[in-house]
GUDRENDREN-57092 format. One record per residue (C-alpha): x, y, z; residue in three letters. Coordinates in pm, 1 decimal. Each point is the difference from the previous one (the first is absolute). Last residue first. Layout:
BEGIN
@x=X; y=Y; z=Z; type=Ala $
...
This chain:
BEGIN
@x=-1192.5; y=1466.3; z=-847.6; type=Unk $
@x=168.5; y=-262.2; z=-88.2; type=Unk $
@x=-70.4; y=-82.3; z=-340.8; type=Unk $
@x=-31.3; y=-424.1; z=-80.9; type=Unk $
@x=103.7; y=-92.5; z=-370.0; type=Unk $
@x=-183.0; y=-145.2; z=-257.7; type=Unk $
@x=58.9; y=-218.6; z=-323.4; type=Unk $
@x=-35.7; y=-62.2; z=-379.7; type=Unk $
@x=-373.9; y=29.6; z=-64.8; type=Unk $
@x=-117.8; y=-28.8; z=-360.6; type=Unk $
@x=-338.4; y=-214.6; z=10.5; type=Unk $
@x=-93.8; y=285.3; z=315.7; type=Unk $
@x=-286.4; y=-125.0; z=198.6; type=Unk $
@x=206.4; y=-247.6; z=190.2; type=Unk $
@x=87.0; y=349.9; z=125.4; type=Unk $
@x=-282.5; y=89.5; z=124.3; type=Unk $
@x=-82.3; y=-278.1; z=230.9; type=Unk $
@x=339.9; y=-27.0; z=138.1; type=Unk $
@x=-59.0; y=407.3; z=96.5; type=Unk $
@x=-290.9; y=-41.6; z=171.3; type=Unk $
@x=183.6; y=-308.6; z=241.9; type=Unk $
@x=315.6; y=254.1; z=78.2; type=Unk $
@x=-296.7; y=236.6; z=79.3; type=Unk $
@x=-10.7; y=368.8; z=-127.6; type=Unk $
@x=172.3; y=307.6; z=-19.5; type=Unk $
@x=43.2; y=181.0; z=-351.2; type=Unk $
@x=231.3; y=-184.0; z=-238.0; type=Unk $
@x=304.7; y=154.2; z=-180.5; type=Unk $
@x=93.4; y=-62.1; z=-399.4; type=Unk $
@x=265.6; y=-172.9; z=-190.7; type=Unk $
@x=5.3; y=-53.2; z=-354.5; type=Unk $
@x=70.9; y=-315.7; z=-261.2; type=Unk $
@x=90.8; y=-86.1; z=-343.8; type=Unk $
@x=279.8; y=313.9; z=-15.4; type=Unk $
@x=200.1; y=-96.2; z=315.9; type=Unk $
@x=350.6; y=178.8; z=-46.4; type=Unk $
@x=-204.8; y=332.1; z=-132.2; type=Unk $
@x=-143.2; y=-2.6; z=356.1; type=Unk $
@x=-382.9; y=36.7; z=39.7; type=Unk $
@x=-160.7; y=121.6; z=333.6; type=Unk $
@x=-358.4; y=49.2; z=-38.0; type=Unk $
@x=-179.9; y=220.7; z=212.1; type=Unk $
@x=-329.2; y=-138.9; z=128.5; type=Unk $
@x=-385.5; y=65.2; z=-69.9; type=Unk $
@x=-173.1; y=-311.9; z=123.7; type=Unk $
@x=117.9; y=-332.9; z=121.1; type=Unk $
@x=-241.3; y=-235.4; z=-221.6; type=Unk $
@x=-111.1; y=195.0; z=-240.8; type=Unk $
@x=292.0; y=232.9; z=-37.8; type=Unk $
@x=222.6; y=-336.3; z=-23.7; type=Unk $
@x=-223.6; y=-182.3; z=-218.0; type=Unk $
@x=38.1; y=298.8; z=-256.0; type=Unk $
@x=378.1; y=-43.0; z=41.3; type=Unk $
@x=36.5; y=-367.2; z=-12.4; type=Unk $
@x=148.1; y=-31.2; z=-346.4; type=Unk $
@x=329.4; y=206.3; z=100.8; type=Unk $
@x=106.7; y=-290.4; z=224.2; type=Unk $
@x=12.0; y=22.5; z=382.3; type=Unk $
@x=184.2; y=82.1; z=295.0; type=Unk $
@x=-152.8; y=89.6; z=281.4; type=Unk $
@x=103.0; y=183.0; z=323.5; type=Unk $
@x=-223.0; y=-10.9; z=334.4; type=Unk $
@x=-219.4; y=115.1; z=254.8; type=Unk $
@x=-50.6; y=-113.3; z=311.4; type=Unk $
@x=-301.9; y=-143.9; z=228.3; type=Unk $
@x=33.3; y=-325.8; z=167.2; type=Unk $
@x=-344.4; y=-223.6; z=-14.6; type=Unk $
@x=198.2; y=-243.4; z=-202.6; type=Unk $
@x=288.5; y=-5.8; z=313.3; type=Unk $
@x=-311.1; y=-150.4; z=251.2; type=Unk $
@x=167.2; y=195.2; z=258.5; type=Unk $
@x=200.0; y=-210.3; z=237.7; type=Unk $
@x=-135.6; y=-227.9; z=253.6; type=Unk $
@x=257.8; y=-17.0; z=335.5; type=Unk $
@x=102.1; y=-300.9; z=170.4; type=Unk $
@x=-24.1; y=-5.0; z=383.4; type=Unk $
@x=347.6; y=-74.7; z=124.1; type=Unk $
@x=118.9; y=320.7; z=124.5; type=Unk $
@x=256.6; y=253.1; z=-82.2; type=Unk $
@x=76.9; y=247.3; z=226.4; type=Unk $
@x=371.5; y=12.9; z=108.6; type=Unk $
@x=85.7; y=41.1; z=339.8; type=Unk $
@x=383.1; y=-128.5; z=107.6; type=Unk $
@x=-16.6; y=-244.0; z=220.5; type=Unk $
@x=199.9; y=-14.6; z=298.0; type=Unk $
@x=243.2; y=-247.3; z=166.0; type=Unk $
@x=266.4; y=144.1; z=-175.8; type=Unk $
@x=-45.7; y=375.6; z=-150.6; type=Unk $
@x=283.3; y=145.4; z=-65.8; type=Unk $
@x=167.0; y=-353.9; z=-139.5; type=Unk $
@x=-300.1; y=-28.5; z=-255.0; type=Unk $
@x=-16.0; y=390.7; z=-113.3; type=Unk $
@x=421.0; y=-68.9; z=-66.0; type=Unk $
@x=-110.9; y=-305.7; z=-183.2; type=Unk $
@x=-275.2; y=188.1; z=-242.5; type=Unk $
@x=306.3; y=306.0; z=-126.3; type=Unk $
@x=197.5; y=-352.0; z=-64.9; type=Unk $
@x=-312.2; y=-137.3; z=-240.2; type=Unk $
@x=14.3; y=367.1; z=-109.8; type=Unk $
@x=319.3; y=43.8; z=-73.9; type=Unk $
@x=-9.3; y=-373.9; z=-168.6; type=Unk $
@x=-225.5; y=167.4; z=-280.0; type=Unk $
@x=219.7; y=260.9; z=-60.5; type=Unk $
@x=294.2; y=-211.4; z=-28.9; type=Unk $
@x=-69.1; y=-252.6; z=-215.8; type=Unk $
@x=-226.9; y=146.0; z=-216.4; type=Unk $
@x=-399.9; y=99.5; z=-20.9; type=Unk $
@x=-210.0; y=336.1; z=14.1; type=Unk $
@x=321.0; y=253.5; z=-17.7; type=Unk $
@x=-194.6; y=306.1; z=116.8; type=Unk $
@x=-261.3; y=231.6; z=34.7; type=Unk $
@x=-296.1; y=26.2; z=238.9; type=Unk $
@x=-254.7; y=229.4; z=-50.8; type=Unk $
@x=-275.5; y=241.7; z=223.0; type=Unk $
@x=-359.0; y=126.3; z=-102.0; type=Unk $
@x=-206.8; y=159.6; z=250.7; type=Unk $
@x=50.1; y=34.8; z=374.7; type=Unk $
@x=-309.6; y=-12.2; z=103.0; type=Unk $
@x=-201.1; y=-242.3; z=-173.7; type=Unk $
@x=294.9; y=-205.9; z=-101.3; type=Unk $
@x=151.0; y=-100.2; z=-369.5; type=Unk $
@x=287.7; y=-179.1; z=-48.8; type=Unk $
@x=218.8; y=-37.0; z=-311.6; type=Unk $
@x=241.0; y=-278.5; z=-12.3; type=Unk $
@x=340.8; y=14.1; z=-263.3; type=Unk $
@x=250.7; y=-224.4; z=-156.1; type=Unk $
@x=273.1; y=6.2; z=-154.6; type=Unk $
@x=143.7; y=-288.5; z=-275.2; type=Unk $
@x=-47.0; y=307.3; z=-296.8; type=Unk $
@x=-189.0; y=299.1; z=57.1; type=Unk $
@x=-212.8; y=176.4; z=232.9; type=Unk $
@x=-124.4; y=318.7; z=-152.9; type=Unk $
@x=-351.8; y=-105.2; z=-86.9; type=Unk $
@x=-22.9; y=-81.1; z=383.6; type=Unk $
@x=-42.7; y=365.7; z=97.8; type=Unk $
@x=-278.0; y=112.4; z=-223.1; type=Unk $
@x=82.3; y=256.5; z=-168.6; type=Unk $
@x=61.0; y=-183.1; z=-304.6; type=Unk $
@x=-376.7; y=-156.6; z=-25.8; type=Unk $
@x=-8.0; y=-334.5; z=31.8; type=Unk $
@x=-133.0; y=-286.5; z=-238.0; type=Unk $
@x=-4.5; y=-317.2; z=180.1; type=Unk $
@x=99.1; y=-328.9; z=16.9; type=Unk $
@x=-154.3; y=-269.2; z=213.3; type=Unk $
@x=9.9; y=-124.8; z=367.7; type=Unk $
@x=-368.6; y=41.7; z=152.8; type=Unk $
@x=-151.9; y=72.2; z=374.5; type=Unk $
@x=-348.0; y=122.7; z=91.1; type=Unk $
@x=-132.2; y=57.9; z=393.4; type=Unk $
@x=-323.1; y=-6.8; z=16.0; type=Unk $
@x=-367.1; y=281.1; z=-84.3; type=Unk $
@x=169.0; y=318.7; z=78.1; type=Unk $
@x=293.0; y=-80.1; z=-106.1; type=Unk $
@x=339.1; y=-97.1; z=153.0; type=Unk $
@x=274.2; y=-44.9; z=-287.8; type=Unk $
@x=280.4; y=-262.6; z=-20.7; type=Unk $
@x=219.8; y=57.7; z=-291.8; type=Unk $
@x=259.5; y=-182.2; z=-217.4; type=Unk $
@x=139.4; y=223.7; z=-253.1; type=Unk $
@x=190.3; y=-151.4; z=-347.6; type=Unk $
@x=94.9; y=326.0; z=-172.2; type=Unk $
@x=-62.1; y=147.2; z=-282.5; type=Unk $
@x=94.1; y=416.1; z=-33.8; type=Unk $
@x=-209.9; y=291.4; z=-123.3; type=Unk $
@x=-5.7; y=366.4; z=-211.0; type=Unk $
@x=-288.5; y=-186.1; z=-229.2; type=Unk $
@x=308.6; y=-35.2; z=-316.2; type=Unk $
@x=205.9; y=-183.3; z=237.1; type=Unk $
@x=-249.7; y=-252.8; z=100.2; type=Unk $
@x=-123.9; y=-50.3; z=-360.5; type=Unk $
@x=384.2; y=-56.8; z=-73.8; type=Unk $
@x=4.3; y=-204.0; z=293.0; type=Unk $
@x=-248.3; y=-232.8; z=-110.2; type=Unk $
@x=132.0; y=16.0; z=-329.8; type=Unk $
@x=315.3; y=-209.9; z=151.9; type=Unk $
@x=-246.0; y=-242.9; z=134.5; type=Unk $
@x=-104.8; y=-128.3; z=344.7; type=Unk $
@x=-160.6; y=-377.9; z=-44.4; type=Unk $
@x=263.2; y=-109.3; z=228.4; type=Unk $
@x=-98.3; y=219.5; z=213.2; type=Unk $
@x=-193.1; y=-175.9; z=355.8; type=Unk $
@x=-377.2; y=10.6; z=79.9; type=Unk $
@x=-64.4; y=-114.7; z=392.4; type=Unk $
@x=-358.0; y=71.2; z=129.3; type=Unk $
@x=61.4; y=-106.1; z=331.1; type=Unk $
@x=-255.1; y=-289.8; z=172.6; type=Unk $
@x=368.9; y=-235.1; z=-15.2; type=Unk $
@x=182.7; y=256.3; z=230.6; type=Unk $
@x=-249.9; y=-79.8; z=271.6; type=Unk $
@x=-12.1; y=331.8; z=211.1; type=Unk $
@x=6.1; y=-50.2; z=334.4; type=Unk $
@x=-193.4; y=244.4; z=286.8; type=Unk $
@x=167.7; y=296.8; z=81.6; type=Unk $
@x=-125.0; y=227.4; z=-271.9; type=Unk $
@x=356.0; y=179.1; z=-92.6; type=Unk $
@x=206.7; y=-296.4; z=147.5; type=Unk $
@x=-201.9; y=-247.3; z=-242.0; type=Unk $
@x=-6.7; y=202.8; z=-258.9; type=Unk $
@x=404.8; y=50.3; z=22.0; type=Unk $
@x=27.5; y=-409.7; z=58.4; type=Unk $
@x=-219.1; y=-21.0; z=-340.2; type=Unk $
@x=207.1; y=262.3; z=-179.3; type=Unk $
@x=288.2; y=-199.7; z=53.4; type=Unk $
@x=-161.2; y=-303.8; z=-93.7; type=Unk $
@x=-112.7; y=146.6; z=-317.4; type=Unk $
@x=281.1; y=187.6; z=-73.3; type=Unk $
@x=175.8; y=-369.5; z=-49.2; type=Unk $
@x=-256.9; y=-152.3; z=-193.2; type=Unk $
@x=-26.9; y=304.5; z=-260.7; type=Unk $
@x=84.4; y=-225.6; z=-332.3; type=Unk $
@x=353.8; y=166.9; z=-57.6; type=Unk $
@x=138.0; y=-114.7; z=303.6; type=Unk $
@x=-147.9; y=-334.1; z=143.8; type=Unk $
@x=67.5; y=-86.2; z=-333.4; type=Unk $
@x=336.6; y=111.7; z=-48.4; type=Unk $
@x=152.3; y=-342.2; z=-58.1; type=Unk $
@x=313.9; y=28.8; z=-72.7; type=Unk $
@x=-2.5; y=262.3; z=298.4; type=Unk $
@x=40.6; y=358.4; z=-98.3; type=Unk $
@x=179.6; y=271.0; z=124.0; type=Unk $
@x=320.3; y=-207.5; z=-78.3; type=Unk $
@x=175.9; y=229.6; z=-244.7; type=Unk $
@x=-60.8; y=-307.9; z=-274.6; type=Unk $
@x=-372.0; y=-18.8; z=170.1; type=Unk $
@x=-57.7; y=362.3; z=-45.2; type=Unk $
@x=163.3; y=20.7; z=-387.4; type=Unk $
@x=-292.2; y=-281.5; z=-75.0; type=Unk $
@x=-254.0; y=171.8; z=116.8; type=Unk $
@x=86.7; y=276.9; z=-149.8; type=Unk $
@x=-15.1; y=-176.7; z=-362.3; type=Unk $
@x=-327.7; y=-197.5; z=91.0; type=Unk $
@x=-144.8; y=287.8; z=108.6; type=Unk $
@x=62.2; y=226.2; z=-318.8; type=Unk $
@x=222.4; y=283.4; z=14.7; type=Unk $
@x=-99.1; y=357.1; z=-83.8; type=Unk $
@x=340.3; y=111.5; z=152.1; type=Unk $
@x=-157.7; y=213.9; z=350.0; type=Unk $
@x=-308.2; y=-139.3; z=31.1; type=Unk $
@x=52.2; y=-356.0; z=-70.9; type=Unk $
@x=334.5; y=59.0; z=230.7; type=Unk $
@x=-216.2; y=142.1; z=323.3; type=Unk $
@x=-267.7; y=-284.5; z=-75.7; type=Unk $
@x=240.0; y=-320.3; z=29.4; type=Unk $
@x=178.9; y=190.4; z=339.6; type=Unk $
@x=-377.3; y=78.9; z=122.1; type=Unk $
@x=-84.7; y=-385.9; z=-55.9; type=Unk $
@x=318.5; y=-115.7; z=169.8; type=Unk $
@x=32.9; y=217.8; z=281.6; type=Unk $
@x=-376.8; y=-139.9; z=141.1; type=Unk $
@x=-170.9; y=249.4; z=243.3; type=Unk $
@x=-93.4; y=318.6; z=-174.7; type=Unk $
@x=-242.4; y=93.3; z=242.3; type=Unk $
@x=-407.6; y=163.2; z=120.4; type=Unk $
@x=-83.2; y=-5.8; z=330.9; type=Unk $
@x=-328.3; y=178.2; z=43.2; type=Unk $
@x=-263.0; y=142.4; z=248.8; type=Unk $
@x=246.7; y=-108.9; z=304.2; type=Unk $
@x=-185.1; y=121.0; z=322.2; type=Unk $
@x=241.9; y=157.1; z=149.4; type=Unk $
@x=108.2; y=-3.8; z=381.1; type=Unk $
@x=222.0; y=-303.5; z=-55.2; type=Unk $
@x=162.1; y=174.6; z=-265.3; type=Unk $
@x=342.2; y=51.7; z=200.7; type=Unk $
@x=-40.9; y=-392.8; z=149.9; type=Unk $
@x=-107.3; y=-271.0; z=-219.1; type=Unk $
@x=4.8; y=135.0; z=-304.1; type=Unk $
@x=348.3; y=177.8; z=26.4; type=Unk $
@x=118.9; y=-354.9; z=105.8; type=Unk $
@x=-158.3; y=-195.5; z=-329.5; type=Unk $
@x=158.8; y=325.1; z=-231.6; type=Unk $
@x=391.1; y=33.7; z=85.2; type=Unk $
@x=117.6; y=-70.2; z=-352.4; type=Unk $
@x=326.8; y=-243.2; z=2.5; type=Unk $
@x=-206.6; y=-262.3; z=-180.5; type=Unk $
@x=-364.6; y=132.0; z=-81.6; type=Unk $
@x=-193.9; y=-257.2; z=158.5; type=Unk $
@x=142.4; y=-307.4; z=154.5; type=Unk $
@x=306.2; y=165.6; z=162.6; type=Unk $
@x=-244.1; y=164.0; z=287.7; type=Unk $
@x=-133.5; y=-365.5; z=84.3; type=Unk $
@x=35.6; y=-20.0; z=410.5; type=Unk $
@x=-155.3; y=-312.4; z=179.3; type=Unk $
@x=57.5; y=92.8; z=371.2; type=Unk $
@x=-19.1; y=-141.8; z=351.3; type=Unk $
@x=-204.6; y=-29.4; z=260.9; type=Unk $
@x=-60.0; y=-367.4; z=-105.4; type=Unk $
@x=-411.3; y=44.6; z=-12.8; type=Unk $
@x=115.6; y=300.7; z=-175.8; type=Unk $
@x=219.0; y=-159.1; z=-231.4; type=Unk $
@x=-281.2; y=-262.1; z=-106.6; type=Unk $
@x=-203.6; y=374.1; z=-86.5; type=Unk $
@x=246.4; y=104.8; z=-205.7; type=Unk $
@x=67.7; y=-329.2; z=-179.0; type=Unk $
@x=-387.8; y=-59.9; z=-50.2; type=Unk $
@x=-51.0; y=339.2; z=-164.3; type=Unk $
@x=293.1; y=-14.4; z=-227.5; type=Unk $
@x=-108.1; y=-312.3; z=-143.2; type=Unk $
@x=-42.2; y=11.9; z=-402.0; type=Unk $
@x=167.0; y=335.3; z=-21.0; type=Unk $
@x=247.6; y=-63.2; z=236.2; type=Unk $
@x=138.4; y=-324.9; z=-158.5; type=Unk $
@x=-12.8; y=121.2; z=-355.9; type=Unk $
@x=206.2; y=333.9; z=105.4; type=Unk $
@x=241.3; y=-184.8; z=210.0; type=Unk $
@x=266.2; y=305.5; z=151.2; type=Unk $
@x=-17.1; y=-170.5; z=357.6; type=Unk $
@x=59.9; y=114.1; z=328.6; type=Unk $
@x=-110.1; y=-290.7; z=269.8; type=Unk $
@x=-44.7; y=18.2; z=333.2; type=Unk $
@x=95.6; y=-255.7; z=241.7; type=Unk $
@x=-248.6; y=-125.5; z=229.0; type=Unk $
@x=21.2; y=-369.6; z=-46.7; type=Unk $
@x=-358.0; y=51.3; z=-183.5; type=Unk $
@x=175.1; y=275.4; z=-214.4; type=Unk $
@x=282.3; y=-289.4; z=-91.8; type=Unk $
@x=-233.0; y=-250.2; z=-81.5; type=Unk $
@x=-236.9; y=190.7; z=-232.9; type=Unk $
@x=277.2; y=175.3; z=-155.2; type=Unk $
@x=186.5; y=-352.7; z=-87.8; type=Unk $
@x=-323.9; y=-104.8; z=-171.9; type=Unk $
@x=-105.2; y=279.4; z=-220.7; type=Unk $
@x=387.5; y=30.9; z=-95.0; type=Unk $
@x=-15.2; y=-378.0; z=-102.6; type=Unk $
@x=-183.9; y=63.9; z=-168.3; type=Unk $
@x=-174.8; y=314.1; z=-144.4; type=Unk $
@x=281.3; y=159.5; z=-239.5; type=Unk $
@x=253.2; y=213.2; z=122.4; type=Unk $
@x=304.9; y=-122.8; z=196.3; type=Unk $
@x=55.0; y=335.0; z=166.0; type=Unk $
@x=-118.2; y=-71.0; z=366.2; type=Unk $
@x=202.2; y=195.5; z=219.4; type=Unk $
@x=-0.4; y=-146.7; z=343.9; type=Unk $
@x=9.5; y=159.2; z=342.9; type=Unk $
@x=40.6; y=-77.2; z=376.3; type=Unk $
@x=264.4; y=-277.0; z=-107.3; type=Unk $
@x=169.7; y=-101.3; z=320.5; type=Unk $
@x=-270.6; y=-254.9; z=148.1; type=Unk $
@x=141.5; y=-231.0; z=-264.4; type=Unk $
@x=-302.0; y=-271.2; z=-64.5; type=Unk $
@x=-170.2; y=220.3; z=-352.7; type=Unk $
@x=346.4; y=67.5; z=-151.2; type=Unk $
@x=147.1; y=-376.6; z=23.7; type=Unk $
@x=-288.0; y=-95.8; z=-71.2; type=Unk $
@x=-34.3; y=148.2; z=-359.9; type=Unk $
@x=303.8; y=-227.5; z=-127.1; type=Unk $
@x=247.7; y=81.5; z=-299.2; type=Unk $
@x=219.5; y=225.2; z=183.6; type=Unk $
@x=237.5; y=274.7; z=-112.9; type=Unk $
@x=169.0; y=200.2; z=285.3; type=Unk $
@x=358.0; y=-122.2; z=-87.0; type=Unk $
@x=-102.6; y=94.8; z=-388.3; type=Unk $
@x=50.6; y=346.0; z=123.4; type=Unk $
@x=279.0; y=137.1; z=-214.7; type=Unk $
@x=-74.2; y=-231.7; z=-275.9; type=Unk $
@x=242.5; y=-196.5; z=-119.9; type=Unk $
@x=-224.9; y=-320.8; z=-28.1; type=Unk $
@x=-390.2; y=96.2; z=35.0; type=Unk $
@x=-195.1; y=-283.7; z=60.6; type=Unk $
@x=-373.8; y=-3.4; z=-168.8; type=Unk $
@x=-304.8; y=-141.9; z=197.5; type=Unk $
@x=23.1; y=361.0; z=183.1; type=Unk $
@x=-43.2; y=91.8; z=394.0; type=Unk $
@x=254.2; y=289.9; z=74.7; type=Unk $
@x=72.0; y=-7.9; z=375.1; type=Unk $
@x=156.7; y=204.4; z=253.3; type=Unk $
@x=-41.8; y=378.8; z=-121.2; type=Unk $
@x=59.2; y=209.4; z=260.3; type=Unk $
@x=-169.2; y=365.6; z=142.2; type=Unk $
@x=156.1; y=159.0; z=268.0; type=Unk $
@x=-191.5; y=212.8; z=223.4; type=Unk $
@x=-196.9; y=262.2; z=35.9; type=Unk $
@x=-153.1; y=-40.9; z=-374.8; type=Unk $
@x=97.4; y=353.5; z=-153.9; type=Unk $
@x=361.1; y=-18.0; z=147.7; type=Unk $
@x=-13.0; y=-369.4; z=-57.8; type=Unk $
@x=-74.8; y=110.7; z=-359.2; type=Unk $
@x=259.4; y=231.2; z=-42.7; type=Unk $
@x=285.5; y=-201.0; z=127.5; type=Unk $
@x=-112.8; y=-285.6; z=-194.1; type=Unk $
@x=-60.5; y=184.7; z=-342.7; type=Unk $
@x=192.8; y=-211.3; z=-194.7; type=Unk $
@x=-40.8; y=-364.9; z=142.5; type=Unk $
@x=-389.6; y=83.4; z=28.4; type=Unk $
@x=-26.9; y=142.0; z=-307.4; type=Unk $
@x=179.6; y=-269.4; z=-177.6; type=Unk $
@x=-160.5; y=-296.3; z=178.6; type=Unk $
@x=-330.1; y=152.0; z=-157.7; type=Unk $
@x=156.6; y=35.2; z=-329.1; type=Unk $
@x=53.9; y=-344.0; z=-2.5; type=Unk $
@x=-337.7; y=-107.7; z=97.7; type=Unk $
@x=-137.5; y=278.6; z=-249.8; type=Unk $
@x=183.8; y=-162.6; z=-293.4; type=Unk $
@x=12.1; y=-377.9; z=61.7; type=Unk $
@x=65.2; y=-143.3; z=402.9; type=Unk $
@x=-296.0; y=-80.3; z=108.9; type=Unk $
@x=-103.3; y=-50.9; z=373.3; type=Unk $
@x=210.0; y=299.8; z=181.1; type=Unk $
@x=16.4; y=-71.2; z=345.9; type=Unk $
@x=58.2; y=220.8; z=311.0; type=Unk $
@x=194.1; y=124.9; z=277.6; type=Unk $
@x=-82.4; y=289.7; z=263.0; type=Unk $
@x=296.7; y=87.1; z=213.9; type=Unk $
């Protein structure tokens, strides 16, 4: 029998315990041997609960019992979860954890301090919730050479977008409806501003090009500036918004953004709606390939922190690979990125349009009749700035993904 500690005891922790409690004959199946939840480290006690015998208050009583061989870390936040992982992969026990802040910002030193250990510093949970994509990187594409990963990674942002779309809603009234259903926190900035894609895209770069990504050289745009006329412009071009993070290996560096886009409908992520989420990877061989599913929630998420501890007990007193080093990475300069994009205007600026942009097709909507829509050509995110401080009447601009 394998037993372990869960340090955290809110959403994930929970559903973690749950899991494990649930699926105990299956998992020790899958495991080899029986897995056992001894501890549950929280500053909170938990009267009436069904495990609040296992709840502790003190990280030492984890790190000094030679019994716990693994420990879900599910606290979130940097410390003390930066701290407690540090001790207890330097003790040799590995560490599962579902901390997308915390393995952004120091993936590469946890995975290498459980190596020193032989032992293991899993993440699965902190990308994607209950999608398999961190294990698919790092073993049935290991023969690619990943040309793209492209996702829908925050539930929140796509839920927001999904209902603009669908009822012509302003943000502020969706966003609203999501935290009431509890999609969204109170404060949603982490949301709705791009920060969480961004470190999930970051650890996804940083896996793709196996050096690390610093989640704070990301180009991160978020939507609350997204309008109800956006999507009518959107609707009327045949496309969908979404809010895509992307990591993209050019010829000249590796470039990574979080911002919305315009996307064609057939392309595969303009049908993911609501609190799902979706990645899109691209190899050299083997082409393009998704992942679809429930991106955040109790229980998906802790499936994969659980799906990490059976990896953990198969492979005590050896470390898993994973290849992410230390040496930081320089993006793309993201001015010198080439695109094109979707403007929004007034009607005055039409003959500085055709001067400055060329011969384009208007779009004009009988909803919006001061202002018109029209289609770049390719060119720099930097070229573009400078022409549209050009335009007295310019309303906004949206990304295409091509």
């Amino acid at each position: 029998m394998v037993k372990v500690a869960v340090m955290g005891y809110g959403t994930v922790g929970s559903g973690v315990v749950e899991v494990l409690c649930r699926n105990a004959e299956l998992i020790e199946n899958r495991a080899g041997t029986a897995v056992e939840v001894k501890y549950i480290l929280d500053i909170r006690s938990f009267p009436g609960d069904p495990h609040e015998d296992k709840v502790i208050h003190d990280f030492e009583i984890i790190l000094q019992d030679p019994e716990i061989r693994v420990i879900c870390e599910t606290m979130g936040g940097i410390e003390p979860a930066l701290t407690f992982s540090r001790r207890a992969l330097a003790a040799g026990k590995s560490v599962c954890t579902s901390n997308k802040e915390l393995v952004a910002s120091h993936g590469a030193e946890l995975i290498a301090l459980a190596e020193e250990n032989r032992c293991n510093y899993l993440f699965e949970a902190s990308v994607g919730g209950g999608i398999p994509i961190i294990r698919p990187l790092n073993t049935a594409l290991t023969a690619e050479k990943i040309l793209e990963i492209t996702g829908i990674l925050n539930g929140t942002t796509n839920y927001i977008l999904s209902k603009m779309e669908k009822e012509g809603a302003k943000f502020e009234e969706v966003l609203k409806k999501a935290q009431e259903k509890g999609y969204a926190e109170r404060n949603p900035q982490a949301d709705v501003e791009g920060y969480d894609a961004c470190r999930k895209i970051a650890i996804l770069a940083s896996l793709m090009s196996g050096k690390t990504v610093d989640c704070r050289d990301i180009y991160t745009e978020g939507i609350t500036g997204i309008t109800p006329e956006d999507f009518a412009y959107a609707k009327a071009l045949g496309m969908a918004i979404r809010l895509l993070a992307v990591c993209k290996a050019e010829p000249d560096g590796y470039m990574a953004a979080v911002s919305p886009c315009m996307l064609s409908e057939d392309n595969p992520l303009s049908g993911i709606h609501n609190v799902f989420n979706a990645v899109f990877v691209c190899g050299n061989m083997v082409g393009e390939t998704m992942y679809y599913g429930r991106g955040a929630g109790k229980l998906p998420t802790a499936s994969a922190v659980v799906a990490d501890v059976i990896d953990c007990v198969k492979h005590q007193g050896t470390h898993i690979w994973c290849l992410w080093d230390r040496e930081k990475i320089a993006l793309k300069d993201f001015g010198q990125v080439t695109g094109r994009f979707f403007v929004r205007t007034a009607v005055s600026d039409e003959a500085a349009v055709e001067e400055l942009f060329g011969t384009v097709e208007k779009i004009r909507l009988p909803e919006c009749p001061r202002e018109f829509g029209f289609v770049t050509g390719e060119m720099t995110q930097d070229a573009f700035a400078r022409k549209a401080e050009k335009l007295p009447g310019f309303l906004s601009r949206i990304r295409l993904k091509d």
